[in-house]
C-alpha positions as CSV (number, residue, x, y, z in Angstrom):
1,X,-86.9,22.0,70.3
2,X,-86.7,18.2,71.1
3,X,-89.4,17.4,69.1
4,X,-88.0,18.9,66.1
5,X,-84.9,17.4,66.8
6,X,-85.9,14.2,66.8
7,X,-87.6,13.3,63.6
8,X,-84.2,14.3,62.0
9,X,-82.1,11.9,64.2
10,X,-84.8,9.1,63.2
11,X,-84.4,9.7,59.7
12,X,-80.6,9.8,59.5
13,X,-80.5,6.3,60.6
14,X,-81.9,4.0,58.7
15,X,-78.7,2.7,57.8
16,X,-78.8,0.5,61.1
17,X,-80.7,-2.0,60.5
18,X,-78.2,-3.4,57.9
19,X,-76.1,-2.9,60.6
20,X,-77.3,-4.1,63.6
21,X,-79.0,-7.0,62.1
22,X,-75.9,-9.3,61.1
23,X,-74.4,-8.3,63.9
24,X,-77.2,-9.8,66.3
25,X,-77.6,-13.1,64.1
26,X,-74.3,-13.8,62.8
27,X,-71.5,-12.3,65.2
28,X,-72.9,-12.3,68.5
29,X,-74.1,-15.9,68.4
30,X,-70.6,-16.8,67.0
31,X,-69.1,-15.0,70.0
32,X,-71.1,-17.1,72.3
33,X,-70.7,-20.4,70.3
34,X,-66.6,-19.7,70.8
35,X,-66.9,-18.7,74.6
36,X,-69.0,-22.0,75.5
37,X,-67.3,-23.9,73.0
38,X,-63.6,-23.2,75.0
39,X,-65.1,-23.1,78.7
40,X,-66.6,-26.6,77.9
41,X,-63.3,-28.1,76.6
42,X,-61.5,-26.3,79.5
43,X,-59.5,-29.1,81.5
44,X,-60.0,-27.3,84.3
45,X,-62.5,-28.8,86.4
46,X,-61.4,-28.0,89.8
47,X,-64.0,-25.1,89.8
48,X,-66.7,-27.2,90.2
49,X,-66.2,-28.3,93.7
């Protein structure tokens, strides 16, 4: 039963790729670039010690 299952689960997504794909290059990394961007420029520095 599984096995037949999943070919059909496979084959309804191949719509993810133009999904998953901007969202891994373009999003994410802009994500990251904002959190480092603001923890760097934080004036708090009393963490450090």
């Amino acid at each position: 039963m599984a096995a037949s299952f999943l070919p059909s689960i496979l084959a309804s997504t191949s719509y993810l790729p133009s999904i998953l794909v901007p969202i891994i290059g373009w999003v994410l990394p802009g994500v990251v670039f904002a959190f480092l961007f603001l923890y760097i420029e934080s004036d708090d520095i009393s963490d450090i010690n």
